[in-house]
C-alpha positions in Angstrom: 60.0 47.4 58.3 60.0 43.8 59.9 57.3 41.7 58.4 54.7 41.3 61.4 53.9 36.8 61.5 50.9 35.2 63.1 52.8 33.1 65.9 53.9 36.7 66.9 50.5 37.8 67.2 49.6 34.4 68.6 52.3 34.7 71.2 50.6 38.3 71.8 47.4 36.7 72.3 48.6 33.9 74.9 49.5 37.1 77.7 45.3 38.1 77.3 43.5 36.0 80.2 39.9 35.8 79.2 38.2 36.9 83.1 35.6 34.7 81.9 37.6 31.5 80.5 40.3 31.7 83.0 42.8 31.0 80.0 44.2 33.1 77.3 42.2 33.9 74.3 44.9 30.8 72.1 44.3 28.1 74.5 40.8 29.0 75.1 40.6 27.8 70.9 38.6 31.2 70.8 40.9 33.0 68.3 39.4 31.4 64.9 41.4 33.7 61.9 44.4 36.0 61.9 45.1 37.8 58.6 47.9 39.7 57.8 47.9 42.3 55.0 51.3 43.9 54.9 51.0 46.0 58.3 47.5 45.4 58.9 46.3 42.9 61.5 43.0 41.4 61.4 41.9 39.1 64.4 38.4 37.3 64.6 37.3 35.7 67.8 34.2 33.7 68.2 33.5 32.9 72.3 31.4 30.1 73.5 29.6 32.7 75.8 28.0 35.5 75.3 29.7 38.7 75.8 27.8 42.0 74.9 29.1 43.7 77.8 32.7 42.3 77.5 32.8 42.4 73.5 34.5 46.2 73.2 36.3 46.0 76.0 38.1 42.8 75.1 38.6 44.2 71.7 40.6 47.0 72.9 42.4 45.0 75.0 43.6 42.5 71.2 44.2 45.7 69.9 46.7 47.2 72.7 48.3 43.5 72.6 48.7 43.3 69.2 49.5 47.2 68.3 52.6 46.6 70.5 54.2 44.0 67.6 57.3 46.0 65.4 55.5 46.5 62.2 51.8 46.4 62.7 50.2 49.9 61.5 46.9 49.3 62.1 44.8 46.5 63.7 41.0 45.2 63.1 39.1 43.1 65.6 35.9 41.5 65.1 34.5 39.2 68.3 31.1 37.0 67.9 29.7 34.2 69.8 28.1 31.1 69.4 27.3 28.9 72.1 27.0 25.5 72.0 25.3 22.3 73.5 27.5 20.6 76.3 28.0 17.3 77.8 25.3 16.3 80.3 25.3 13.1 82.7 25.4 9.6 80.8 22.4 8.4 79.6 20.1 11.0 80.3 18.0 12.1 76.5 18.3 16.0 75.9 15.2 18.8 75.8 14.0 19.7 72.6 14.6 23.1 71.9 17.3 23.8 74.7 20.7 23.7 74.7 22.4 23.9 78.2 20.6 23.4 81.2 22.3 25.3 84.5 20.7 24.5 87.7 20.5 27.5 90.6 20.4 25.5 93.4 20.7 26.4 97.7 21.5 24.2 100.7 19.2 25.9 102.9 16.1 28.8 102.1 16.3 32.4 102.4 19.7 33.0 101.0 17.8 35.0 97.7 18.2 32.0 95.2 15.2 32.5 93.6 16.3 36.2 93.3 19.6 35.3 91.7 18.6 32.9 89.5 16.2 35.2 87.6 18.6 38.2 87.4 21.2 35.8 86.4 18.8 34.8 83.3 18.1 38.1 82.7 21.7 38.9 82.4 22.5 35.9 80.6 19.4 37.5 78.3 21.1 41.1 78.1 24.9 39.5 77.2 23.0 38.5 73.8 21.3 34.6 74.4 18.4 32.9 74.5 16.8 32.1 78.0 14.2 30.4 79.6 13.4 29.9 83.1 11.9 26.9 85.1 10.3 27.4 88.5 11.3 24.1 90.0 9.7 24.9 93.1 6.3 23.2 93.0 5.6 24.2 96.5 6.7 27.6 96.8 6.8 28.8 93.2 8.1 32.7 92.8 9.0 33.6 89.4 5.6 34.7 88.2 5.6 37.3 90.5 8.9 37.8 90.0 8.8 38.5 86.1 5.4 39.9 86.7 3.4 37.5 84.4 0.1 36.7 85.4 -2.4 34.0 83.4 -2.1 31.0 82.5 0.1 29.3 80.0 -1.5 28.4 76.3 -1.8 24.8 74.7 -2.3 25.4 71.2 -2.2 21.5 70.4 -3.7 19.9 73.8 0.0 18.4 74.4 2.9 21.0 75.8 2.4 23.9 77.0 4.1 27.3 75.5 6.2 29.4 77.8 4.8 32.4 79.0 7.5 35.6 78.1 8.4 38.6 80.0 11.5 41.0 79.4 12.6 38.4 76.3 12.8 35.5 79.1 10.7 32.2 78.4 9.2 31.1 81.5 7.6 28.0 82.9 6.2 27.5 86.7 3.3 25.2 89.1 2.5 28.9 89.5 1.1 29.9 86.2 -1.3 27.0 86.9 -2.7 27.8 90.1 -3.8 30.5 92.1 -1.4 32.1 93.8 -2.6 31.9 97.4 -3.4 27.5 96.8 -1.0 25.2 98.6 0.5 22.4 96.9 -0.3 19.4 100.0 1.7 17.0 97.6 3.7 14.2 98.3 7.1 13.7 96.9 6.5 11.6 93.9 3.8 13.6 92.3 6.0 16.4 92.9 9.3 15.1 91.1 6.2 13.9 88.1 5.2 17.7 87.9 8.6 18.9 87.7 9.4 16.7 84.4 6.3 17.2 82.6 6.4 21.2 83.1 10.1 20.9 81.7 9.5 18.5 79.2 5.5 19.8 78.0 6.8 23.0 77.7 7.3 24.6 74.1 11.0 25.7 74.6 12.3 27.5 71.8 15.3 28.0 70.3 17.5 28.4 74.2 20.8 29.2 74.7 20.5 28.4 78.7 17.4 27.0 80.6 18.1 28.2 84.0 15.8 26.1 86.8 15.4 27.5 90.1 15.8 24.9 92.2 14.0 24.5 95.4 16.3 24.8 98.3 17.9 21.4 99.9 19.0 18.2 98.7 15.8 15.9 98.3 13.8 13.9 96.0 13.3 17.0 93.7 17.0 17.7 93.4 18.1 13.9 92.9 15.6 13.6 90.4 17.0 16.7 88.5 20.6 15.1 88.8 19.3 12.3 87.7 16.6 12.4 84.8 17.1 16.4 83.7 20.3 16.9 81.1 21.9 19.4 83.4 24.9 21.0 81.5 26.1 22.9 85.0 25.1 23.8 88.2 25.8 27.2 90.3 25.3 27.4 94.4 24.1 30.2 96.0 24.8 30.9 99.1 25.3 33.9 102.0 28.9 34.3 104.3 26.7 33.1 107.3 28.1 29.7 108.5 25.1 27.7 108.6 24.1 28.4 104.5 28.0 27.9 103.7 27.6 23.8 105.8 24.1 23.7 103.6 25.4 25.1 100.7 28.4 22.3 100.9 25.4 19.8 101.0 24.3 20.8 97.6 27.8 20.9 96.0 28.3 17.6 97.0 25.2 16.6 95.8 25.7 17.8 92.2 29.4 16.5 92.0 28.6 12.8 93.4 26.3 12.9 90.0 28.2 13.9 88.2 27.3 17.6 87.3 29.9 20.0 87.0 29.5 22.9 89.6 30.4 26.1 87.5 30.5 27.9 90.2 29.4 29.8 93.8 27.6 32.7 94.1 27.6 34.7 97.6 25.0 36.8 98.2 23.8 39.3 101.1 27.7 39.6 100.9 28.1 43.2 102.1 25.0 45.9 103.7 25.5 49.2 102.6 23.4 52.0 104.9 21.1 53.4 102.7 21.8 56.6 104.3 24.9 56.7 105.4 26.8 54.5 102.9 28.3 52.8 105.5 29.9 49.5 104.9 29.1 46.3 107.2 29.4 42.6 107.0 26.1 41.5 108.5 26.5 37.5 107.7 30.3 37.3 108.1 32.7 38.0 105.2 34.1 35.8 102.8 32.8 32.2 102.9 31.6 32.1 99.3 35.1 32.6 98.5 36.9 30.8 101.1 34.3 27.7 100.0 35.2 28.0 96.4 39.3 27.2 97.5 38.0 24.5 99.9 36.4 22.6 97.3 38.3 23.5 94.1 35.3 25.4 92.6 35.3 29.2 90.9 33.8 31.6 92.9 31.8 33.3 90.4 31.2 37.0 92.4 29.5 38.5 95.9 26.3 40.3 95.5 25.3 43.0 98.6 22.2 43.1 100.9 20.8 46.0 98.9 16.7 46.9 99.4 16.7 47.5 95.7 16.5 44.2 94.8 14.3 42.8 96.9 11.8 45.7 95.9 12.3 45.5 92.5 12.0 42.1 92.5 8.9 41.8 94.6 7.5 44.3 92.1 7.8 42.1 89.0 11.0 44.1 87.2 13.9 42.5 89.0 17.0 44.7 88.5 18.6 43.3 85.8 16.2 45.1 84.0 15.0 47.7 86.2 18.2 49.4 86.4 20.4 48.3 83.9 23.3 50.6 84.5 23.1 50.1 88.2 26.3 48.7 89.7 24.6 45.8 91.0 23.2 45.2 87.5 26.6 44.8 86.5 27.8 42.2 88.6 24.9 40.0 87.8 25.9 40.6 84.1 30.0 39.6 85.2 28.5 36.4 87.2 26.2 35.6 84.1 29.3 36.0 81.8 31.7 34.1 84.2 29.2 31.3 84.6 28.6 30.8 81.1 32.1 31.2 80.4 33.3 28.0 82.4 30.4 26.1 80.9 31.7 26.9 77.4 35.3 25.2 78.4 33.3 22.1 79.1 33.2 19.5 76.3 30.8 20.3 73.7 28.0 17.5 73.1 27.6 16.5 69.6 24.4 14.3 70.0 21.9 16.8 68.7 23.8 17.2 65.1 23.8 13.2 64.3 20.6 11.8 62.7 18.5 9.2 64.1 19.0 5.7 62.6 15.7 3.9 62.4 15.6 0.4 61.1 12.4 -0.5 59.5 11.5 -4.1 58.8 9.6 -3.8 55.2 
């Protein structure tokens, strides 16, 4: 019986492309022990992203790769995760209590941002991480309604703020603050001000990913997010329709002229199905999300359809994510959320946060 090596199983493990990583599992540095026991095989992989969905099926997948090496009898696979801090713009000091930041931004409204960026936390959430969500839009703010939280947020110590929680998300939003039917008449400046004390005030605790739902465009609100908020990565959302893809084109160049890495598009309202019929149409065009992603070098992270279902269920305060969790549609949030998070884990990781401050005291 031929004695079974770990570069053969190493060289088994470079043919498995990680969906998610876009690389195989070796030069992905995700394949962290390989013991060899005679003819047993024991692998342990630890992703940067989290993969609760993904796990099993990837573990079959090491198994079949490895099982097919002369020699190996039996194989054992054990796959974690830990995710870690990335790199964020020069300069800019980090959010206590929150790892990454990922900004869901638009070009233009009315392309369902707001609606992708809290099933995309709540899929992030249901892969196995932390999450918190920030209603960046002061003047149109949805995600109360959206997670169906209503009240206002407690300040135990008269200083920050504590998330609200609904469906294991931590949320923060202008909403929880007002009544729902007040306008904001605010001018620009107060409204960048808001936006950095309800991110900063806020009690985050212990996140993975703070997702902030961007208001649509590229203005003072967005500049000052590229600018003063540590964003880790950004995704676009946009529809096939021509006039969001030149929009949504505004945005990416937006984010990658300061310098934050787009991880991604998102096209949504990709496809109608009839309700009734389960006919198939292409009501905004087909395929500019993806012919986008080419054009500019960028992953396309996955097309969602124009389905009623999640505009009801999100109008109703139990988006999809978690109203139907073994829908189809829930899936493909859960792929996006794993693909997103995926290509931020590739990014450089940012060591700040372990290193003590030095403070120099004159005595």
């Amino acid at each position: 019986m031929a004695n079974v090596t770990q570069d053969q199983v190493k060289e088994a493990l470079k043919t498995l492309i990680d969906p998610n990583l876009d690389t195989d599992l070796v030069s992905a540095k995700v394949v962290k022990d390989i013991d060899i026991d005679g003819g047993k095989v024991s692998v342990r992989i630890v992703l940067g992203y989290p993969a609760k969905g993904y796990a099993d099926q990837l573990a079959q997948q090491v198994s079949e790769k490895i099982s097919a090496i002369d020699g190996v009898e039996s194989v054992d696979v054990d796959i974690s995760w830990k995710i870690e801090a990335h790199i964020t713009q020069k300069n800019v000091k980090t959010i206590d209590g929150v790892k990454n930041i990922i900004a869901v931004a638009s070009g233009k409204g009315g392309v369902g941002k707001s609606t992708t960026a809290v099933n995309l936390a709540l899929a992030l959430s249901a892969e196995g991480a932390n999450v918190g969500i920030l209603d960046a839009d002061i003047y149109g703010p949805s995600q109360p309604r959206m997670l169906g939280v209503s009240g206002k947020p407690e300040s135990p110590d008269g200083q920050s703020l504590e998330p609200m929680n609904s469906y294991h998300i931590q949320s923060m939003s202008i909403g929880y603050l007002i009544d729902e039917d007040t306008p904001m008449i605010w001018r620009g400046p107060m409204v960048t001000q808001a936006l950095e004390q309800l991110l900063k005030d806020t009690a985050w605790k212990d996140l993975d990913y703070l997702i902030i739902d961007l208001p649509p465009g590229t203005g003072d609100t967005q500049l000052t997010l590229a600018q003063k908020v540590p964003v880790s990565g950004a995704v676009i959302v946009t529809t096939p329709q021509d006039i969001a893809l030149l929009d949504a084109k505004k945005g990416l160049k937006m984010f990658q002229k300061v310098e934050v890495p787009v991880l991604g598009i998102i096209e949504n309202m990709s496809i109608h199905i009839c309700s009734k019929c389960g006919h198939e149409e292409h009501i905004f065009g087909q395929g500019g999300g993806q012919s986008m992603s080419e054009q500019y070098d960028v992953d396309f992270l996955g097309a969602l359809p124009l389905d009623i279902r999640i505009r009801e269920e999100t109008d109703s305060g139990k988006p999809t994510v978690v109203a139907e969790p073994d829908s189809r549609i829930a899936q493909i949030y859960r792929e996006i959320a794993r693909r997103a998070a995926g290509r931020l884990s590739m990014q450089a990781k940012n060591h700040a946060a372990k290193f003590p401050q030095i403070v120099i005291q004159n005595n």
